[in-house]
C-alpha positions in Angstrom: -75.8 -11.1 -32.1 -78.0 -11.3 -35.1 -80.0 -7.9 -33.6 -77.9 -5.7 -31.9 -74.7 -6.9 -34.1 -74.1 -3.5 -35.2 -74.4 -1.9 -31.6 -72.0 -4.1 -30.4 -69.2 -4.2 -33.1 -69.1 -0.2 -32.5 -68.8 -1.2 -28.6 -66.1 -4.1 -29.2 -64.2 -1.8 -31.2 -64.1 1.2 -28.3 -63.2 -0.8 -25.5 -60.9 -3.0 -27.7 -62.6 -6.7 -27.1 -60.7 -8.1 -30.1 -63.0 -12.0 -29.8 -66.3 -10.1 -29.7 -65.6 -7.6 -32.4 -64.1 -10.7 -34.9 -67.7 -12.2 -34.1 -69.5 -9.4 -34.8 -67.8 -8.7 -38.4 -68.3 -12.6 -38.9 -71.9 -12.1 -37.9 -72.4 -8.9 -40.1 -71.0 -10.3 -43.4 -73.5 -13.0 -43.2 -76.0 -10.5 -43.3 -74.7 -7.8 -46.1 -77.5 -6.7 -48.5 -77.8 -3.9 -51.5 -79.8 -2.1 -49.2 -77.3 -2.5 -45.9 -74.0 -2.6 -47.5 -73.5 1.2 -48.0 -74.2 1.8 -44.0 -72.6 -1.5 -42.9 -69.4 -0.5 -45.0 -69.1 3.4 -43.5 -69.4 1.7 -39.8 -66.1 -1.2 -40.6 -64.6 2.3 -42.1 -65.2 3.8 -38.0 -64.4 0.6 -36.3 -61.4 0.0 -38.5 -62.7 -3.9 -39.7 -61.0 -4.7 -42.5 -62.6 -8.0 -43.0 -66.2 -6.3 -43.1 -64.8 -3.1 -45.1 -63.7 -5.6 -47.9 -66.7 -7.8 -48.2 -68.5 -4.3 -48.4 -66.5 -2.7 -50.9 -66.7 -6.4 -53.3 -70.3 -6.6 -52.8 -70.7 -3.0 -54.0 -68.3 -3.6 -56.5 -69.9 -6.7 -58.2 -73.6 -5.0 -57.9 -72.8 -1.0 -58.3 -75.9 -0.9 -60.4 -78.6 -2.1 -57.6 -76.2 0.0 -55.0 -76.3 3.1 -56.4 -80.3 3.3 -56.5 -80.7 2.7 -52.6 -81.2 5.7 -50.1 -77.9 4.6 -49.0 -75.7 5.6 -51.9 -77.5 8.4 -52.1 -76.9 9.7 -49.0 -73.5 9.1 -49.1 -73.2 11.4 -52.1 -74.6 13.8 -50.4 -72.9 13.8 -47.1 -69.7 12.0 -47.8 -68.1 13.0 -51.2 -64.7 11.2 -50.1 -66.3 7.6 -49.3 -67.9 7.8 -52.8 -64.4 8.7 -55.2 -62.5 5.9 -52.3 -65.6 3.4 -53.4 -64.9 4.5 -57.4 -61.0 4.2 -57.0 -61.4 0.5 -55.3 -64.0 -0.1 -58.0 -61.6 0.7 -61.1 -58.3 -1.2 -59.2 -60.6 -4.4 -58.4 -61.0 -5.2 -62.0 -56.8 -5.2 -62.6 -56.6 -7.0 -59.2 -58.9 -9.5 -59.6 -57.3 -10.6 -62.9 -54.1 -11.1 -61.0 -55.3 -12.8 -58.3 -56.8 -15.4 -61.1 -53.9 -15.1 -63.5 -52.0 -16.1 -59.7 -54.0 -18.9 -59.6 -54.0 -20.4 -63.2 -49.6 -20.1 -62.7 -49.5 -21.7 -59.7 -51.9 -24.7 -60.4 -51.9 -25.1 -64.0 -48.8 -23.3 -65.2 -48.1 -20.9 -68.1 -44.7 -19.9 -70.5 -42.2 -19.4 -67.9 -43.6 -20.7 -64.8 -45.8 -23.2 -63.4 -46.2 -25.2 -60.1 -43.5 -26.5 -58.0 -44.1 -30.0 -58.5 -44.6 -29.2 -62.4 -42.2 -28.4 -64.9 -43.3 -25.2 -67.1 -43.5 -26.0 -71.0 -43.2 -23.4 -73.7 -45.6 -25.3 -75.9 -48.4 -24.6 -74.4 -50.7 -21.5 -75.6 -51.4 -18.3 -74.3 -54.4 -18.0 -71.6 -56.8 -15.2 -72.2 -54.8 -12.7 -69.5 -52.0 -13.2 -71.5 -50.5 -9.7 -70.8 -51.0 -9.9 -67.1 -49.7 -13.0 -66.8 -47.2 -12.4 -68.3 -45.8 -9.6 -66.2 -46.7 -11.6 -62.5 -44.7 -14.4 -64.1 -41.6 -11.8 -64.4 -42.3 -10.9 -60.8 -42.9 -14.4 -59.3 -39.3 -15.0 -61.3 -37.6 -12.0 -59.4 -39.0 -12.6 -56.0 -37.4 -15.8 -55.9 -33.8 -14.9 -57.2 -34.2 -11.5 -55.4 -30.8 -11.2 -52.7 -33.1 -8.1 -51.0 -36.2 -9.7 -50.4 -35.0 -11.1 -47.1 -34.4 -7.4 -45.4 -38.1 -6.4 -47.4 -35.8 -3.7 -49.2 -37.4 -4.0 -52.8 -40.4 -2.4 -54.0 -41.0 -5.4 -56.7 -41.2 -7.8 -54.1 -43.1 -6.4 -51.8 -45.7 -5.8 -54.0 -45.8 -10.1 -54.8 -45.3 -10.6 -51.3 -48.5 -8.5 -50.7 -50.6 -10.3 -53.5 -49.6 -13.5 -52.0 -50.5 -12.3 -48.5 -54.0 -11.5 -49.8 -54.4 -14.7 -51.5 -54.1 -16.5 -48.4 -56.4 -14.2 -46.8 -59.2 -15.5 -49.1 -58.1 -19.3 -49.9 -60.9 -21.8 -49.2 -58.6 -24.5 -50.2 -57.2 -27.0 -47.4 -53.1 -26.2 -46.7 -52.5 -29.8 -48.4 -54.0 -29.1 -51.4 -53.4 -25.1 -52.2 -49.7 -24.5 -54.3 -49.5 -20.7 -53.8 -46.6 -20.1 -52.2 -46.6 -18.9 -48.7 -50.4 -19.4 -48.5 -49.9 -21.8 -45.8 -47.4 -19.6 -43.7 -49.7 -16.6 -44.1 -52.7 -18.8 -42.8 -50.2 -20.4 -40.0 -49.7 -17.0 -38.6 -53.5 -15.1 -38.8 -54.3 -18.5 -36.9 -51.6 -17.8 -33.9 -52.6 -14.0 -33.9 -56.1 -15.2 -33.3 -55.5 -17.7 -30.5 -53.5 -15.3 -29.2 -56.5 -13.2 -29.1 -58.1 -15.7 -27.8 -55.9 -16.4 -25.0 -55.8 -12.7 -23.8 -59.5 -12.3 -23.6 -59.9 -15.7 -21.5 -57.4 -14.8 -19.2 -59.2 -11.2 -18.7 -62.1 -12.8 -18.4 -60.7 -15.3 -15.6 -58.9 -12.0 -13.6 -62.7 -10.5 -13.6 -64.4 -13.8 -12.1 -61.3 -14.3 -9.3 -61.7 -10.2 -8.2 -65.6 -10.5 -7.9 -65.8 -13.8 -6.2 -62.7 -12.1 -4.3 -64.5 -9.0 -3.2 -67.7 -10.8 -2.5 -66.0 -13.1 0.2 -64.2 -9.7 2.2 -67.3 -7.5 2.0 -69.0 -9.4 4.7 -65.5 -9.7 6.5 -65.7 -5.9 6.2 -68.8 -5.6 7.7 -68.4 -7.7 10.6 -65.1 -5.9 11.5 -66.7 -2.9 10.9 -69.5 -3.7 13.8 -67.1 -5.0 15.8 -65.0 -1.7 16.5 -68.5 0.1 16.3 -68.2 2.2 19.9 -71.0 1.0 21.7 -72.6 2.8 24.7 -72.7 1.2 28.2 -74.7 3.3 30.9 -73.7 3.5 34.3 -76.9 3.4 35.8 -80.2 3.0 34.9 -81.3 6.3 35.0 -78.5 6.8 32.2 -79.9 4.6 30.4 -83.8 5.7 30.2 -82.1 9.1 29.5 -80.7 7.7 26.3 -84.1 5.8 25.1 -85.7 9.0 25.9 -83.1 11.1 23.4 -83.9 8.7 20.7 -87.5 8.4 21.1 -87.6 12.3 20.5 -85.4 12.2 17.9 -87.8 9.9 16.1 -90.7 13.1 17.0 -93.2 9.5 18.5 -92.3 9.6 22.6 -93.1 12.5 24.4 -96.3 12.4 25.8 -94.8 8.3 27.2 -92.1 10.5 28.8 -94.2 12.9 30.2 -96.0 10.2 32.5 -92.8 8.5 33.7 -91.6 11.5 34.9 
C-alpha cells in the first residue's frame, strides 16, 4: 500500500472499490510532504477524494512558502493556471474559516455574550475574546438556526450555511461523542459511520458472490469435460482390415509411417 498507493487509489477510483480507495487516501495523507503535496493534491482533484484534496490544500495552505519553491508548484503554474487561482482562493477563505471553526469552538465549550453551551448559562459579564467580530456574527447565526421555522425543509440560506460549518466540524472532531458539545457533531459522525459500514458491507458481499462463482465454475468444468468425452463420436471398425486402414490414415497424417506400411502390404 505504502509503494504503489498512488497506482491503486487511481484504480479504486475507476472501477469504484469504495474500501480500497478510503484505504488508499488514509494511506496517502500519512505520507503528504512539501515536496509531494502539489502532485498528491492534483491526483484526489482526478479521483474525486475529498478527504486527501483537503489535507492537501491545508498543508499547502499552512506552508505556501516551502510549497511554492518545489518543482511541483512550479509546474503547476505552468501547466495548470486554474489549480493555482483554486489553491489562492482556498488559501485567502481558510484564514476567515478557520477563525470560525475556532470562534465555534470557544461558543460552544466556553461560551461568549449571547451564547454558550447547553449545559451552561451564557453571562453578559464576561469580556470580549480576541475574534470578537466573528463571534459575534456566528452567535447571531447559531441564535437563528435554532428559532428558524424553515430550517426543517433546508429552505433558508442562513441556515444552511451553520448547518454546513457544523457538518465540517464533525468531519474533523478528535473529541469522543461524550465529551464534544457542538451540536450535531455526534449525528454527523453517527451517519459518515453507517455510510461506511455500508460500504463495507457491499464490498464483502461482492467479494463473497466472486469466491461462490469461481469455486462454482471450478466444480462444473470437469463435469463439462467428462460430458463432453462422453458424447465424443467414437469410431468402431467393422473388421480388422477397417481398422489398420484407419491407423494407417493417421500415421500419414503425422508424415512418420509409410515406409511401416509399405512392408505390410
Amino acid at each position: 500500500m505504502e509503494k504503489f498507493g498512488i497506482h491503486l487509489l487511481a484504480l479504486a477510483h475507476v472501477y469504484m472499490v469504495p474500501q480500497l480507495k478510503t484505504q488508499c487516501t488514509m494511506t496517502l495523507i500519512g505520507r503528504l510532504t512539501v515536496e509531494n503535496v502539489v502532485d498528491i493534491l492534483q491526483l484526489a482533484r482526478l479521483c474525486d477524494a475529498p478527504d486527501l484534496y483537503l489535507k492537501c490544500m491545508k498543508l499547502i495552505s499552512n506552508r505556501f512558502r516551502l510549497v511554492e519553491e518545489t518543482e511541483g508548484w512550479k509546474f503547476l503554474q505552468n501547466n495548470d493556471p486554474y489549480l493555482e487561482l483554486e489553491i489562492l482562493k482556498f488559501i485567502d477563505e481558510a484564514e476567515s474559516l478557520s477563525e470560525a471553526m475556532d470562534c465555534l469552538q470557544h461558543i460552544c465549550t466556553e461560551g461568549c455574550i449571547s451564547v454558550g453551551p447547553y449545559d451552561k448559562e451564557p453571562s453578559k459579564n464576561i469580556a470580549p475574546c480576541t475574534k470578537f467580530s466573528t463571534c459575534q456574527g456566528l452567535q447571531h447565526a447559531i441564535q437563528h438556526f435554532a428559532s428558524c421555522n424553515k430550517r426543517v425543509n433546508r429552505d433558508c440560506i442562513r441556515c444552511k450555511r451553520i448547518w454546513q460549518l457544523f457538518k465540517l466540524h464533525s468531519s474533523i472532531c478528535e473529541s469522543p461523542n461524550s465529551t464534544c458539545k457542538v451540536p450535531l457533531c455526534r449525528r454527523f459522525k453517527t451517519n459518515i459511520q453507517q455510510v461506511r459500514n455500508k460500504e463495507e458491507a457491499r464490498w464483502e458481499l461482492l467479494v463473497r458472490k466472486v469466491l461462490a462463482a469461481k469455486a462454482a465454475s471450478s466444480i462444473s468444468l470437469p463435469k463439462r469435460k467428462l460430458e463432453h468425452h462422453e458424447h465424443e463420436p467414437q469410431e468402431h471398425p467393422r473388421s480388422f482390415r477397417e481398422a489398420l486402414n484407419c491407423q494407417k490414415s493417421r500415421l500419414e497424417k503425422l508424415n512418420c509411417g509409410s515406409e511401416v506400411w509399405r512392408l505390410v502390404d
